[in-house]
VOZAPA-78919 format. One record per residue (C-alpha): z, y, x. Coordinates in steps of 0.02 Angstrom, whole numbers, m for minus. Layout:
# residues N
+--------+--------+--------+
!     pz !     py !     px !
+--------+--------+--------+
!      Z !      Y !      X !
...
+--------+--------+--------+
END
This chain:
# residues 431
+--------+--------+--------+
!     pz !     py !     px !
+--------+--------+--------+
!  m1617 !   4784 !  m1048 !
!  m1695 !   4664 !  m1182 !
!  m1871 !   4678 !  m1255 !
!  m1776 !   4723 !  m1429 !
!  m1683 !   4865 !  m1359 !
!  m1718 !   5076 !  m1328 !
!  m1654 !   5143 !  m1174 !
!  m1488 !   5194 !  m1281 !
!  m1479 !   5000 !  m1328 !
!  m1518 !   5014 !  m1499 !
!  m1643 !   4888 !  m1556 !
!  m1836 !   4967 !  m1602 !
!  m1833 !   4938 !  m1811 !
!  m1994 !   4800 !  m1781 !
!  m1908 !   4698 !  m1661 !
!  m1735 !   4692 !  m1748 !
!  m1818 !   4647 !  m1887 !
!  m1913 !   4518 !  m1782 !
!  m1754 !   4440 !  m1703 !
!  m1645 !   4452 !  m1879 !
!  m1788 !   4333 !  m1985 !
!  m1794 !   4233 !  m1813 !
!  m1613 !   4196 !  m1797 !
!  m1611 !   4172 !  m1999 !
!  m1764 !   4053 !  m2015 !
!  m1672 !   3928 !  m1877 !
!  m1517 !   3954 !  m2012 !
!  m1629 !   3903 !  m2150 !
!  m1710 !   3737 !  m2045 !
!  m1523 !   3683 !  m1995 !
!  m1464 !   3702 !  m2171 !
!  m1600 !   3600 !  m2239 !
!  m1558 !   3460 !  m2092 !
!  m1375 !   3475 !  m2161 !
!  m1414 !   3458 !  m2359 !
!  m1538 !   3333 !  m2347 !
!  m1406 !   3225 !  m2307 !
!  m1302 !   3260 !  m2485 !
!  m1491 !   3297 !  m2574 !
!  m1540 !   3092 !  m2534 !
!  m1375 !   3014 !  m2531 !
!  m1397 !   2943 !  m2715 !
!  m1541 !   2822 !  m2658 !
!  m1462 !   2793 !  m2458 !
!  m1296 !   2738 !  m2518 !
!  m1337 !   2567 !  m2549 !
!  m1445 !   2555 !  m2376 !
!  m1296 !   2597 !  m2272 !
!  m1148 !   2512 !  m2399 !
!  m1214 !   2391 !  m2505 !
!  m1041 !   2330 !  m2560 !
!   m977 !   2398 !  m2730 !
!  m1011 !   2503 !  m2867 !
!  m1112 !   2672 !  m2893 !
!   m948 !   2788 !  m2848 !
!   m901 !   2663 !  m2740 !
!  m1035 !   2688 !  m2638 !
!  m1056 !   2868 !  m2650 !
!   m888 !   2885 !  m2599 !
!   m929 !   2799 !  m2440 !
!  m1070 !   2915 !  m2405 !
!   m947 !   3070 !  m2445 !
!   m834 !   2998 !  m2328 !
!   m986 !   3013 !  m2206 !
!  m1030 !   3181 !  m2260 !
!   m820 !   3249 !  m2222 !
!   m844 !   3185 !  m2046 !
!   m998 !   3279 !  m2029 !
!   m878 !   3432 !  m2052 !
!   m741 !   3363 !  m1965 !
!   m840 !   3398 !  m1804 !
!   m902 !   3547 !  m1864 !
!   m739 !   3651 !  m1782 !
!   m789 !   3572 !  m1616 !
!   m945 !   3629 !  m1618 !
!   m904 !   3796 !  m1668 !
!   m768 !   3821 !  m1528 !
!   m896 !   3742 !  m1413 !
!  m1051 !   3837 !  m1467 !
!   m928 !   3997 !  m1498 !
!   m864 !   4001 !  m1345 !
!  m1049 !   3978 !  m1252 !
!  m1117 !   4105 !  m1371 !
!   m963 !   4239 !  m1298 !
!   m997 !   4198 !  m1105 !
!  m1204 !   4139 !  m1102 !
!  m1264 !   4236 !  m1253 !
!  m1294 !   4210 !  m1442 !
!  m1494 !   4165 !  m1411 !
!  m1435 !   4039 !  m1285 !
!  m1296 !   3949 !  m1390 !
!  m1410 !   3978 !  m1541 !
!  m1537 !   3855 !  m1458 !
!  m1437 !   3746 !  m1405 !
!  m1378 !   3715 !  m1597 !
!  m1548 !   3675 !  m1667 !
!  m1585 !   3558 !  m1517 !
!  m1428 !   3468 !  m1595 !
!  m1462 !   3453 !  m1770 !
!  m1679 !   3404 !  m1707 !
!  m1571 !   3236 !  m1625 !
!  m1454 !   3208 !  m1770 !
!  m1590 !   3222 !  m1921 !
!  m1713 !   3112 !  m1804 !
!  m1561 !   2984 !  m1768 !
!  m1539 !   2970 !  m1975 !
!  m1718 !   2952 !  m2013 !
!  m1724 !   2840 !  m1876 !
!  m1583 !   2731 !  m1928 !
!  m1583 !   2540 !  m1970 !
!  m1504 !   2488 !  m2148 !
!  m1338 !   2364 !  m2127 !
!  m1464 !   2225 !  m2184 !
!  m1548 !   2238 !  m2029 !
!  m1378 !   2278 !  m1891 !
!  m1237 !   2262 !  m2021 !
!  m1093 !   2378 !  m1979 !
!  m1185 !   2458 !  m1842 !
!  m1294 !   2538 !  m1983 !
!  m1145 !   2640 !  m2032 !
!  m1088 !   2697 !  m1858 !
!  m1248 !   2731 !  m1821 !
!  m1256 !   2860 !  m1963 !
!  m1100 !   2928 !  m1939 !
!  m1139 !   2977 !  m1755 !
!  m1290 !   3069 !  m1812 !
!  m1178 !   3145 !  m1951 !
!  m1053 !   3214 !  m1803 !
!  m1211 !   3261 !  m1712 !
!  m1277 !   3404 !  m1833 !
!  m1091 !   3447 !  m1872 !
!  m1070 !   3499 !  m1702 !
!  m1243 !   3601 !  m1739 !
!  m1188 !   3667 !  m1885 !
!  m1015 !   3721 !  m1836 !
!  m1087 !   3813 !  m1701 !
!  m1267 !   3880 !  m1791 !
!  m1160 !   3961 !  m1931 !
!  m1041 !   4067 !  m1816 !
!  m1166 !   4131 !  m1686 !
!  m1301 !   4160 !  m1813 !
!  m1203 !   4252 !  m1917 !
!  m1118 !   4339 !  m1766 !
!  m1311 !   4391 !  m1704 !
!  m1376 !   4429 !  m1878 !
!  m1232 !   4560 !  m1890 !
!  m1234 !   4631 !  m1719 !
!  m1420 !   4653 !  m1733 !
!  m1426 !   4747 !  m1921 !
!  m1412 !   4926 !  m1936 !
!  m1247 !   4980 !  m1995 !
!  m1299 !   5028 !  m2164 !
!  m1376 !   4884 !  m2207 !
!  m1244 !   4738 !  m2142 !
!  m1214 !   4691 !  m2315 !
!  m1394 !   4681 !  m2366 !
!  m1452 !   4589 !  m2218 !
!  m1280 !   4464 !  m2250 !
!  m1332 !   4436 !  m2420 !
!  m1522 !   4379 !  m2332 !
!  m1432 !   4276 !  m2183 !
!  m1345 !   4171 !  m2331 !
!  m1513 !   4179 !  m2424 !
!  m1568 !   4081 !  m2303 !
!  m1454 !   3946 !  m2297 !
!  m1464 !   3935 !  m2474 !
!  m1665 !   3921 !  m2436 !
!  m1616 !   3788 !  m2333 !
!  m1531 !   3694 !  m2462 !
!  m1700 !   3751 !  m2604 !
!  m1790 !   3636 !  m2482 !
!  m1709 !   3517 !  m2480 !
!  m1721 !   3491 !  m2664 !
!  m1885 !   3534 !  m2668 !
!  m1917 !   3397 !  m2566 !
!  m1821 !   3282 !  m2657 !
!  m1913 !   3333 !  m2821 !
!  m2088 !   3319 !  m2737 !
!  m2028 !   3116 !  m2666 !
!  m1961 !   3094 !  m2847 !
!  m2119 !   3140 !  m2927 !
!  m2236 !   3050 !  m2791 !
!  m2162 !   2874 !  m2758 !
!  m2035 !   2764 !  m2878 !
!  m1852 !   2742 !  m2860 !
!  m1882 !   2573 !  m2778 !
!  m1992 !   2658 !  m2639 !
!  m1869 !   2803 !  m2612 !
!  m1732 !   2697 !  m2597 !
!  m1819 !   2572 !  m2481 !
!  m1897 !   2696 !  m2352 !
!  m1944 !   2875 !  m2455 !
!  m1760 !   2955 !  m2403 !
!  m1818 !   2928 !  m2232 !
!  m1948 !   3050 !  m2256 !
!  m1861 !   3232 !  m2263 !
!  m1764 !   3183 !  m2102 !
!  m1906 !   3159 !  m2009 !
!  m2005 !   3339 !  m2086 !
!  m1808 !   3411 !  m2028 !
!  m1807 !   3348 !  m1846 !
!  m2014 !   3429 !  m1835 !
!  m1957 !   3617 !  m1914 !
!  m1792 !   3593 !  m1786 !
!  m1917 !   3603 !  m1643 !
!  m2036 !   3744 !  m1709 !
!  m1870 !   3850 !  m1732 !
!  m1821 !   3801 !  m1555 !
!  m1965 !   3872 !  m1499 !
!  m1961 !   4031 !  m1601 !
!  m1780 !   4051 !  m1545 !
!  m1839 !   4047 !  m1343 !
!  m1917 !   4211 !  m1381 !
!  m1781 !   4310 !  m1490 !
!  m1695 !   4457 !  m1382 !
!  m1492 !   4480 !  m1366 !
!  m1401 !   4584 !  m1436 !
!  m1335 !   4766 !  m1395 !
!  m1162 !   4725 !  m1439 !
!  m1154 !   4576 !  m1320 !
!  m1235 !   4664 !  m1164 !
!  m1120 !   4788 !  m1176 !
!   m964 !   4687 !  m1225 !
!   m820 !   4718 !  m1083 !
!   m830 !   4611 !   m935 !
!   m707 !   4470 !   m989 !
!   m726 !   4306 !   m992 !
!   m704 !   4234 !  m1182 !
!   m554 !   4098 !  m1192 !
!   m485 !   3995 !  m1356 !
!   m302 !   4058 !  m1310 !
!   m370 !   4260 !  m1305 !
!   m421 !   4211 !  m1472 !
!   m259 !   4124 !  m1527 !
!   m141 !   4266 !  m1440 !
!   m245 !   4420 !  m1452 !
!   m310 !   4408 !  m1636 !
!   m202 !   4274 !  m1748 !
!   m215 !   4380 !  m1906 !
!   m387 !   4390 !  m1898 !
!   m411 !   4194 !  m1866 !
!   m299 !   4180 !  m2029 !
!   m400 !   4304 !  m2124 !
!   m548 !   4209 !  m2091 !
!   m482 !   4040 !  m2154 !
!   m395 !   4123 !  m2283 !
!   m559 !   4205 !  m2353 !
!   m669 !   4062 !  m2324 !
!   m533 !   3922 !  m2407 !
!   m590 !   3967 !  m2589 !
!   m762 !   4036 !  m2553 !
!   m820 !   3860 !  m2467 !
!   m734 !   3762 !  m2592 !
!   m836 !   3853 !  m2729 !
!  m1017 !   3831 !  m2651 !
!   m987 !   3649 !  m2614 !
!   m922 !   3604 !  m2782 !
!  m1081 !   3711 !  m2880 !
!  m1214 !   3648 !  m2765 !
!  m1203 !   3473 !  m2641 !
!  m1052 !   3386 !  m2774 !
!  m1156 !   3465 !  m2944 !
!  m1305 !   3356 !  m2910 !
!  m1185 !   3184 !  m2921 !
!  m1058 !   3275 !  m3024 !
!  m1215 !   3287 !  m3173 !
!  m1258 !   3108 !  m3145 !
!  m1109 !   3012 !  m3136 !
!   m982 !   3109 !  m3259 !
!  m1112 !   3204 !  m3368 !
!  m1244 !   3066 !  m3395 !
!  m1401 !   3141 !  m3349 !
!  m1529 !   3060 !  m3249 !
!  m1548 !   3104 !  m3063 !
!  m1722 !   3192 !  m3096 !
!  m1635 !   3306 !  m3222 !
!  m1492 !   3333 !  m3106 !
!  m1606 !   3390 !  m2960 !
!  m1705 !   3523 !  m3104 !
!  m1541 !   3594 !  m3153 !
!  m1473 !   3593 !  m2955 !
!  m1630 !   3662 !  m2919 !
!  m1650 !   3799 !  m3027 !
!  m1463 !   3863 !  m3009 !
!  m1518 !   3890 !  m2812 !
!  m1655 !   3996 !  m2839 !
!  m1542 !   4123 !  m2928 !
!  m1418 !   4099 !  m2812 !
!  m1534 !   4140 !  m2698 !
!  m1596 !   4302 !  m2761 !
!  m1425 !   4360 !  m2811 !
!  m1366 !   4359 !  m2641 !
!  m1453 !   4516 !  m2552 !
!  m1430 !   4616 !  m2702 !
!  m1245 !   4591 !  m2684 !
!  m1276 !   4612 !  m2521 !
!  m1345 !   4748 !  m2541 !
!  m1199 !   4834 !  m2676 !
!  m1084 !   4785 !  m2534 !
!  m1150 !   4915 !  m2418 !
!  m1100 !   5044 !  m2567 !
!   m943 !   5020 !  m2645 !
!   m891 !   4902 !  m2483 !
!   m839 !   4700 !  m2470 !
!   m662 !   4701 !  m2541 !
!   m740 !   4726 !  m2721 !
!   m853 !   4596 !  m2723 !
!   m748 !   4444 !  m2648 !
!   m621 !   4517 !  m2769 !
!   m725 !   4475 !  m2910 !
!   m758 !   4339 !  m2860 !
!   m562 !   4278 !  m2835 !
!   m515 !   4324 !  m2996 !
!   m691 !   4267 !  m3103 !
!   m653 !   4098 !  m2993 !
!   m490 !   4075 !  m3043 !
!   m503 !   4086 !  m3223 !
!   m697 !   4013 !  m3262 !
!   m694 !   3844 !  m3148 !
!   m595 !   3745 !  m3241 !
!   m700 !   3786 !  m3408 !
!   m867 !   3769 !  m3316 !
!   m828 !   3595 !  m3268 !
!   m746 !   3536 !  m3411 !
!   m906 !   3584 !  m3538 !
!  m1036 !   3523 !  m3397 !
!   m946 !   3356 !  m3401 !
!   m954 !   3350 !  m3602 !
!  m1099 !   3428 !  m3612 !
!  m1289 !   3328 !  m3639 !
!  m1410 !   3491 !  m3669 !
!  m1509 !   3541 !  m3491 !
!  m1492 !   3717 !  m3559 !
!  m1315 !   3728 !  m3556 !
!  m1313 !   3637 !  m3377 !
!  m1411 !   3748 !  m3313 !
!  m1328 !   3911 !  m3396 !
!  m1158 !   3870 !  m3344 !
!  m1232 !   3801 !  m3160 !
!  m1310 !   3970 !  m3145 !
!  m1130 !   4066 !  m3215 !
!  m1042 !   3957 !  m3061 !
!  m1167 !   4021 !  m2950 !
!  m1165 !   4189 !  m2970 !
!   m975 !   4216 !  m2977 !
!   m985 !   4116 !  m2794 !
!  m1149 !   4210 !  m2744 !
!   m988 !   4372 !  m2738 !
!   m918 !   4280 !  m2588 !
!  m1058 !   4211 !  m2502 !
!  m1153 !   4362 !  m2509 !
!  m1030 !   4444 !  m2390 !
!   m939 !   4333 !  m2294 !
!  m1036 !   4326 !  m2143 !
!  m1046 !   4511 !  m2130 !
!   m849 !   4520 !  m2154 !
!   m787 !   4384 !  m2044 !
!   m896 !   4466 !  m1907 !
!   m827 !   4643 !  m1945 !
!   m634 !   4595 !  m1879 !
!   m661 !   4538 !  m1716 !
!   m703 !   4642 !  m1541 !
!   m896 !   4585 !  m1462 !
!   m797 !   4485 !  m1319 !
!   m736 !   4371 !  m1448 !
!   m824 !   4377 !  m1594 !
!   m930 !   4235 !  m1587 !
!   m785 !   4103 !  m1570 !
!   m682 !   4220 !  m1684 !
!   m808 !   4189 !  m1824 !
!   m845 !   4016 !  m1769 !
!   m684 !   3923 !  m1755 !
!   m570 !   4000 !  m1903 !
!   m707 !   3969 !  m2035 !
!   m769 !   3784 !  m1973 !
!   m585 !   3724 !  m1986 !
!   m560 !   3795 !  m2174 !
!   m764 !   3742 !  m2205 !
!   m693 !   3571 !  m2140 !
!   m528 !   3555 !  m2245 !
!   m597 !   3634 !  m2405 !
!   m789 !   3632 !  m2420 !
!   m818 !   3482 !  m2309 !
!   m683 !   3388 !  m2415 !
!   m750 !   3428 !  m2582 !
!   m876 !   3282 !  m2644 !
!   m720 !   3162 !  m2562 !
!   m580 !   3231 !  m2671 !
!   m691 !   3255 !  m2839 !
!   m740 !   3063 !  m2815 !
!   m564 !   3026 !  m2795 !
!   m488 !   3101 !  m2923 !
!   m649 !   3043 !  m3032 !
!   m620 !   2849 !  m2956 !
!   m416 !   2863 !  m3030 !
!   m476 !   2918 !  m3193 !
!   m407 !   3098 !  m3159 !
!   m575 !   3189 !  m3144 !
!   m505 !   3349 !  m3220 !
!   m362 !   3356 !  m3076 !
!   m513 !   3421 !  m2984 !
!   m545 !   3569 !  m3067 !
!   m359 !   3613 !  m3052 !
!   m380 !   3584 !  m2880 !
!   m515 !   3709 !  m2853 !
!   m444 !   3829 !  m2960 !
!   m292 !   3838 !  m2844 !
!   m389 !   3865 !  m2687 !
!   m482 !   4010 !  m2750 !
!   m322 !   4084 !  m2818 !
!   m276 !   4076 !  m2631 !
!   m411 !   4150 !  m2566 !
!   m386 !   4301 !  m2685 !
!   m225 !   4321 !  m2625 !
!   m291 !   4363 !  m2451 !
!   m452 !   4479 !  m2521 !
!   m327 !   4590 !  m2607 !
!   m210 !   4596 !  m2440 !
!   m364 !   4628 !  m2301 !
!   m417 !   4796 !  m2271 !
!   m610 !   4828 !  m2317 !
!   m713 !   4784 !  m2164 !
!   m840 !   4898 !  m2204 !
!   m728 !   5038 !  m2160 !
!   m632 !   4965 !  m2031 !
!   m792 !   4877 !  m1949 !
!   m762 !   4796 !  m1759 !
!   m943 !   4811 !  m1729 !
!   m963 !   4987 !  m1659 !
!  m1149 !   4986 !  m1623 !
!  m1290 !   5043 !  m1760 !
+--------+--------+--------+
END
């Protein structure tokens, strides 16, 4: 028995409480670690590719930035896996000790003027290094913040988890607003971008340390005695692994596009200067980030179905005239106002997906089932997204795009309106 259970098992109300802001400040820390990357890559393009033009060589750093998710599955069926056998505090650990060596790696990193192509490589081992952190932080985390919540409040406390990693993400551009003000474009270019990575790798350690003392959950200690395996995943539950992609496809696609691609996307098509792109990127994520527990929240009474409905079908028809009018458009009002639209239709998804993924699968399996499904759709769709805009943008297509994502989230609705509502057919038995 774990300091954060009764007798029965059920967690005491401090001490889930306790272990649920635990587990979701080491969410926010590895978030911010992930979204530096995307917050600075306007002034480290040119350090790592100095060859070619602006889109050029942002579309080098995207590049960079879809490997990052490319190892993201591996680390979630690694990290999944260890969090099913060893324990979600365990894996959960060994995550942030991950992404402290990646973000340290990238701060540390020399520019191609100094080792020439080894600059590069260099960053795009680091890059594979917190997307093996991330791909396993987001499945386990999300796994432990569910298992841990009280079943009346899964939604709420889903809605908080993705708070988080939208805090995460605040920092990050609070951090880039607070270099912008402080040093000039010269100095942030030549050594300033170095800065957050460091301040990433120092809050990695703190929330290793934090994470040491966090307890384990009911639902794992009293999961059957069976070993967790990829095929038992594969064979046992293949609907659910296709429900999860299926529900995260659109969903990921959606946050990527209105938050990491929105800060270039304002730059390079809409003509705005990067300070002005960072208040408007800004700003949208602090309503995101208040919208999300109060959906949460609503979740827990009318149940998830409704809300990731919404958001399929407000998705499907609004994305294509959000991004055509914030590419024409020149008034920070407007940018903002239709940002903040974006935001809030995805803030329907977000706000329940951890909960919901969590919700299909048995405790022996859950933490890979989570894991694995949603780091290969986060990988083909959300990881993708900055490299396909920037294509279609480079062949003078830029609207193809919005068609694109359009289609994706019309997809994903498909599968909300065909899965049974998890909060009434919940996997997660324990209160």
């Amino acid at each position: 028995m774990t300091e954060v259970q009764t007798a029965a098992g059920t967690p005491r109300a401090p001490n889930r409480l306790r272990s649920i802001l635990a587990g979701s400040a080491g969410n926010m820390v590895e978030t911010f670690d992930w979204f530096v990357y995307a917050a600075f890559a306007l002034y480290f393009a040119k350090v790592f590719f100095p060859k070619g033009d602006d889109t050029a060589q942002l579309l080098n750093t995207a590049a960079v930035f879809a490997v990052g998710f490319l190892a993201r599955p591996v680390g979630a069926w690694l990290m999944g896996l260890y969090a099913d056998r060893a324990g979600r505090r365990a894996a959960m650990t060994a995550s942030i000790l991950l992404m402290c060596a990646g973000s340290l790696l990238i701060g540390l990193c020399p520019s191609y003027a100094q080792i020439g192509i080894g600059a590069p490589i260099l960053l795009t081992s680091a890059r594979v290094l917190q997307g093996l952190s991330m791909g396993g932080e987001y499945g386990t985390s999300a796994t432990y913040m569910a298992e841990m919540a009280s079943r009346k409040h899964r939604g709420f406390w889903s809605g908080v988890f993705y708070a988080t990693l939208i805090g995460g993400q605040l920092l990050a551009t609070g951090v880039l607003l607070v270099l912008q003000a402080r040093l000039s474009p010269e100095a942030l270019q030549a050594w300033g971008w170095r800065v957050p990575f460091f301040i990433g790798g120092g809050l990695a350690v703190v929330v290793w340390i934090l994470r040491r003392g966090m307890g384990e959950t009911p639902a794992f200690e009293g999961r059957p005695d069976e070993r967790a395996t990829t095929w038992k995943l594969i064979v046992r539950h293949p609907r659910e692994s296709l429900i999860v992609m299926g529900l995260t496809a659109g969903g990921t696609l959606g946050y990527y596009t209105f938050t990491s691609y929105m800060q270039k996307f304002l730059v390079n098509t809409s003509g705005f200067t990067k300070g002005q792109a960072t208040q408007v990127t800004a700003a949208g994520l602090v309503l995101f980030l208040l919208v999300n527990p109060l959906l949460g929240a609503l979740s827990d009474k009318v149940g998830r179905k409704p809300l990731l409905i919404t958001f399929g079908v407000l998705g499907a028809l609004c994305t294509w005239p959000i991004m055509a009018t914030l590419a024409a458009t020149h008034s920070l009002v407007v940018a903002y106002g239709l940002t903040a639209a974006a935001l809030v239709i995805v803030a329907c998804y977000s706000s329940v997906n951890g909960v919901v993924k969590a919700e299909l699968f048995p405790a022996e399996i859950r933490a890979l089932g989570v894991a694995l499904p949603y780091s290969l759709a986060n990988a083909l769709f959300g990881g993708s997204a900055e490299y396909v805009a920037l294509w279609f943008k480079s062949h003078g297509a830029e609207s193809g795009f919005f068609t694109y994502v359009t289609v994706v989230i019309v997809g994903s609705l498909l599968v909300y309106v065909f899965t049974p509502d998890t909060a009434a057919t919940s996997r997660i038995t324990e209160d």
